[in-house]
Steps between C-alpha positions, in 0.01 A plus 500: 500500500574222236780658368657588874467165597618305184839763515536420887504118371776586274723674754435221780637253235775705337621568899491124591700410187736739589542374842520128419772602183697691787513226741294667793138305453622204321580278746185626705293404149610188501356384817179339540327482862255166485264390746286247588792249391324122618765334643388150463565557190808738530672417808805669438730790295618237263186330426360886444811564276419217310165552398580829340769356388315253287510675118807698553802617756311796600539504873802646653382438838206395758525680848331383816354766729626441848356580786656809691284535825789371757783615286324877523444452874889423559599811248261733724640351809871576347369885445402536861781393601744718254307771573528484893905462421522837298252657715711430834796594267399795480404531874857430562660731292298743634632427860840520413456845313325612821143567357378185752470430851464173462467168296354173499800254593277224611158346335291266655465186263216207474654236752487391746140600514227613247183526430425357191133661382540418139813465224439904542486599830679378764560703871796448656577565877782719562571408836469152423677498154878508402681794498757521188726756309281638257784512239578201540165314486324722175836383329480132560172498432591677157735229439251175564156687292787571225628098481138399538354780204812359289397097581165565372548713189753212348244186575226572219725616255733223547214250433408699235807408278345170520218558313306259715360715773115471524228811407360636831334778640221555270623289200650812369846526278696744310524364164856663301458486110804550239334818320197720639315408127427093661426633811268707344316230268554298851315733647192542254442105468274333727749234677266197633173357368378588831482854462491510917857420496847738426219740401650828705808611285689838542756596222729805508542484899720733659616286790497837726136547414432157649284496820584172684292477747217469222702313286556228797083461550301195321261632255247238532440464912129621633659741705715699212171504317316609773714796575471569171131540547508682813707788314281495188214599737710760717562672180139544445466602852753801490381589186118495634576660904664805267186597372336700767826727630598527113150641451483695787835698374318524178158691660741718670633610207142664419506685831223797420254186395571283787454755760199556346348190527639442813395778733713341823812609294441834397722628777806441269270815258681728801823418430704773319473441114872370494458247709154369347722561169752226658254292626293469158857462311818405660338289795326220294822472252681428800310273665409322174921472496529350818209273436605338192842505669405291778287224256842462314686428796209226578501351146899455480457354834249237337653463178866423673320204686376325164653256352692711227840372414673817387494863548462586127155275530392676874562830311268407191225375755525762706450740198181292423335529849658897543333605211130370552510614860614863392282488189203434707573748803668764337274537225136332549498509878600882473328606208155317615519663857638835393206540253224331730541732743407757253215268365364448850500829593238555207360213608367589867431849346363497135424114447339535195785672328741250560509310140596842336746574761736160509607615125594833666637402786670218512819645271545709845654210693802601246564814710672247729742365241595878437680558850600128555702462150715829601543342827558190401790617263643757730523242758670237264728771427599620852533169619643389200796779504581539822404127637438685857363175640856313450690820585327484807509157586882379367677836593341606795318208680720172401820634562423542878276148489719315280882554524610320736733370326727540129293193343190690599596785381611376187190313458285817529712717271437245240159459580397848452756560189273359188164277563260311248201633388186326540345555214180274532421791691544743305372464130165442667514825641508693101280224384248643722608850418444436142149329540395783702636767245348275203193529756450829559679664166065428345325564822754862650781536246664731709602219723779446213662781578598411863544136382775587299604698744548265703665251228789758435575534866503080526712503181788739663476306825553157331784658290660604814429162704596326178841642466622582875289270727339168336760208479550383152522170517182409641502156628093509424549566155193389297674538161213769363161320641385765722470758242262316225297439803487828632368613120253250493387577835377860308219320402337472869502935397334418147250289665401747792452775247277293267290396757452822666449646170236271417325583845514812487316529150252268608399736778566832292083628451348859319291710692181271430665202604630305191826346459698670230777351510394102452673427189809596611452279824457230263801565302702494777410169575619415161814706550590299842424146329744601243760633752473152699559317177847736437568422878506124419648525169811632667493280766477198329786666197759638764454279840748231383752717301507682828593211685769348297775565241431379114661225348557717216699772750689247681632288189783727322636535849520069518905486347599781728302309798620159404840611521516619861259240598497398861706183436826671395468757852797416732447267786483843742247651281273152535557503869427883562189488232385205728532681843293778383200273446534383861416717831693752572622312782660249318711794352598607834891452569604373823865483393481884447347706787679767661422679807490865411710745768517906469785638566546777745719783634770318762538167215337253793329366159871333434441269790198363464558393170787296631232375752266409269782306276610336782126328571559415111249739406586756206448893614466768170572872610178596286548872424354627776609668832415682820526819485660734753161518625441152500262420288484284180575696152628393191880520460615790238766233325 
């Protein structure tokens, strides 16, 4: 495990070099996200720029964080409103080919009269309210959300260039540095003698991996803590209401015990034996599927609502909290029920053999594992080949939900082409594999056998997702900090198996009662004080080189660096490198929308892009049409 993790080190840095000597992570490497900035003390970029400033002309640039809330709102409002244009569009063109009855020339708009409930509902009163030309209306109200989106994308940046503008919204900048090595030693140095303040700093940010909304929240207000809180506990409480159906899918598993014991059940003993062959097999893999299924939906759901700045650091969380909840339900939860079923059978029916029996009985709950690592892999590998669930959803369903119109259709098709991974989801998954394998290769060694089974068919489903289906530039990228975790995480295996070892040889008696096997319960305790002392020996060697890049490393790149450092970029480069650390909606051009119209069998397209210029609106023919049918396909040229 040493060596694996101390050659995963070594690629992570060799990779990063290579990306920063290339150009693509450089710029990204030398930006430093600081919080906490006091702003009596800062009150502006400048002053900011100044103090790191001090030594040397290290700073390229300090960028405010703007707020985005009402400039989002208007964008959203501009999408409505585009979208009703191409949708009616469409509606028209249809009507002139003859596939429509109808169409909507008149819409009722919001005056005279309205009923304003909130900024996001309001009723209007047909009868009551002004009737206009649809066209008409959706394009001058394209025109006025366009000037007003425009207006307030240029006000913060042009008081930017000023370098006077205060730091708001959580006293939060983007800090530019002239090489990714000072915004590295930038980044290891404590900044204030009040260690409460610029604490929080992110280097190596991918500006797409930024989530805003988090990034806009104060750290230090009651409520942000108390949330905090609040999902700390609901962690604990999935994790603890999963322990009676997990267990209950676990006693199934031992179905000739259970009925057994419980003689209101022992109707399923009439069943033919395929089905009681299912139910003991298939059925509790299945459910145990669906269950830990459900519990990841609930913790992604919690972990998206924490205050986690980036999806690279939600994905290494998520990892963290995925792997003790599977760890503890897919291993102890099931092993302990599986084999207490067996134990309590013995129990209610020969008490006074139970001691000698937990030695012998307990390695059954591994029958379980048997049937749920072939399903487990066989269902990876279905799903992973075929991907039924998007074949059924973006080929069959969404294309009669969804297509209303070529942007929507165009959206989709992308949508479903390549998606990111999640892997904080997924390396928890074989950690737990491997602890249960590491488990159970002592206790039932022929558990191995299905394990790897069920590792080859993950390996050729991974290959295959890898190369045709994953997107390769992952946006979440943690730059190799999942996978030293994941190996580390082995040792929750190396602990179960110790400890269970040691039980069980402190229960193992002869025929007259003595305990054989006592010595050997005591030098396991020796062997698991001596595996926690390796477990900390490599955290405490590898946790920092696993977090940053050496000095050493990064130095005989420092000529080539210097060279294209970020003060010799262009004045285009500066400006686009400083749009991508701002919302997407300040990247947003309103100079260079287009309304999207399909073309279609009788040309009526050709009109209504003169239409559309004349309301000085610009119309694209998008590669699409209507087909002699009339519905939406993609063109063939």
């Amino acid at each position: 495990m040493k060596g694996e993790i101390k050659f995963c080190i070594k690629e992570k840095n060799r990779t990063i070099i290579e990306l920063i000597s290339k150009d693509k992570l450089k710029d990204y490497c030398c930006t430093l996200y600081v919080q906490n900035i006091p702003t009596n003390i800062f009150p502006t970029t400048g002053s900011l720029k100044r103090f790191f400033n001090q030594d040397k002309n290290i700073v390229d640039n300090v960028w405010n964080i703007y707020e985005y809330k009402d400039l989002e709102s208007m964008i959203s409002k501009f999408h409505a409103l585009r979208n009703k244009l191409e949708s009616l569009e469409v509606e028209y063109l249809r009507y002139e080919n003859g596939f429509s009855s109808k169409i909507r020339k008149v819409i009722f708009t919001n005056k005279p009269l309205v009923l304003n409930l909130n900024p996001k509902l309001m009723i209007t009163i047909p009868s009551l309210s002004e009737r206009v030309d649809s066209f008409e209306y959706l394009c001058d109200e394209i025109k006025k959300i366009l000037k007003e989106i425009d207006t307030a994308q240029r006000e913060p940046l042009e008081r930017e260039d000023r370098e006077c503008d205060d730091l708001l919204l959580g006293n939060t900048a983007f800090v530019h540095f002239k090489t990714p090595i000072q915004a590295a030693f930038m980044h290891q140095i404590i900044l204030r003698e009040n260690i409460e303040e610029m604490k929080c700093k992110i280097i190596c940010l991918n500006p797409k991996d930024i989530i805003w909304d988090n990034i806009m929240k104060r750290d230090d207000s009651v409520s942000s803590q108390a949330r905090e809180i609040i999902i700390f506990l609901a962690y604990f409480a999935v994790t603890l209401s999963w322990v009676l159906p997990v267990a209950m899918v676990g006693s199934i598993s031992q179905l000739p015990y259970l009925t057994a014991l419980i003689p209101t059940v022992r109707w399923i003993n009439k069943f033919p034996k395929f089905i009681k062959g299912f139910i003991a097999g298939i059925l509790p893999s299945i459910l145990l599927v669906f269950l830990t299924g459900l519990a990841l939906q609930i913790f992604r759901l919690l972990t998206n609502h924490r205050r986690i700045l980036t999806g690279s650091s939600l994905q290494t969380h998520l990892q963290q909290w995925m792997f003790l909840f599977l760890h503890f339900h897919l291993f102890i939860v099931i092993t302990i029920s599986s084999g207490f079923i067996v134990v309590l059978e013995n129990l209610v029916y020969r008490p006074t053999t139970v001691p000698s029996m937990v030695a012998k009985d307990i390695p059954k709950a591994s029958n379980f594992f048997f049937s749920f690592f072939i399903y487990r892999g066989l269902n990876l590998l279905g799903n992973g080949l075929l991907q039924f669930y998007r074949f059924i959803t973006e080929v069959i369903i969404y294309p009669k939900v969804k297509d209303s119109t070529p942007r929507s259709m165009n959206e989709r098709e992308k949508g479903y082409q390549r998606f990111n991974p999640n892997w904080g989801e997924i390396y928890p998954t074989f950690s737990v594999y491997g602890s249960i394998g590491l488990v159970y290769s002592v206790i039932s060694p022929l558990v191995l056998l299905f394990c790897c089974i069920n590792f080859l068919l993950d390996l050729i489903t991974y290959r295959y997702l890898l190369a045709h289906v994953f997107n390769k530039n992952d946006k979440c990228d943690t730059y190799g900090k999942l996978y030293p975790m994941a190996w580390r995480q082995l040792y929750a295996g190396i602990y179960s198996l110790e400890i269970f070892l040691m039980g069980l040889l402190f229960l193992v008696k002869d025929e007259e009662g003595n305990n054989t096997c006592f010595l050997l319960g005591i030098l396991m305790i020796i062997v698991l004080g001596a595996t926690i002392w390796a477990h900390v020996s490599i955290n405490k060697k590898y946790t920092r080189s696993i977090e940053a890049v050496p000095y050493e490393t990064m130095i005989g790149l420092m000529d080539a660096i210097a060279k294209k450092s970020s003060t010799e970029l262009e004045t285009n480069d500066k400006k686009k490198l400083r749009l991508e650390y701002l919302h997407p909606v300040f990247q947003f051009n309103a100079k260079n929308q287009r309304i999207w119209i399909p073309t279609d069998p009788v040309k009526a397209y050709k009109m209504e892009c003169k239409k559309i210029r004349s309301m000085q609106l610009e119309p694209q023919v998008c590669g699409y049409q209507l087909n002699p049918k009339g519905k939406l396909e993609k063109s063939p040229n």
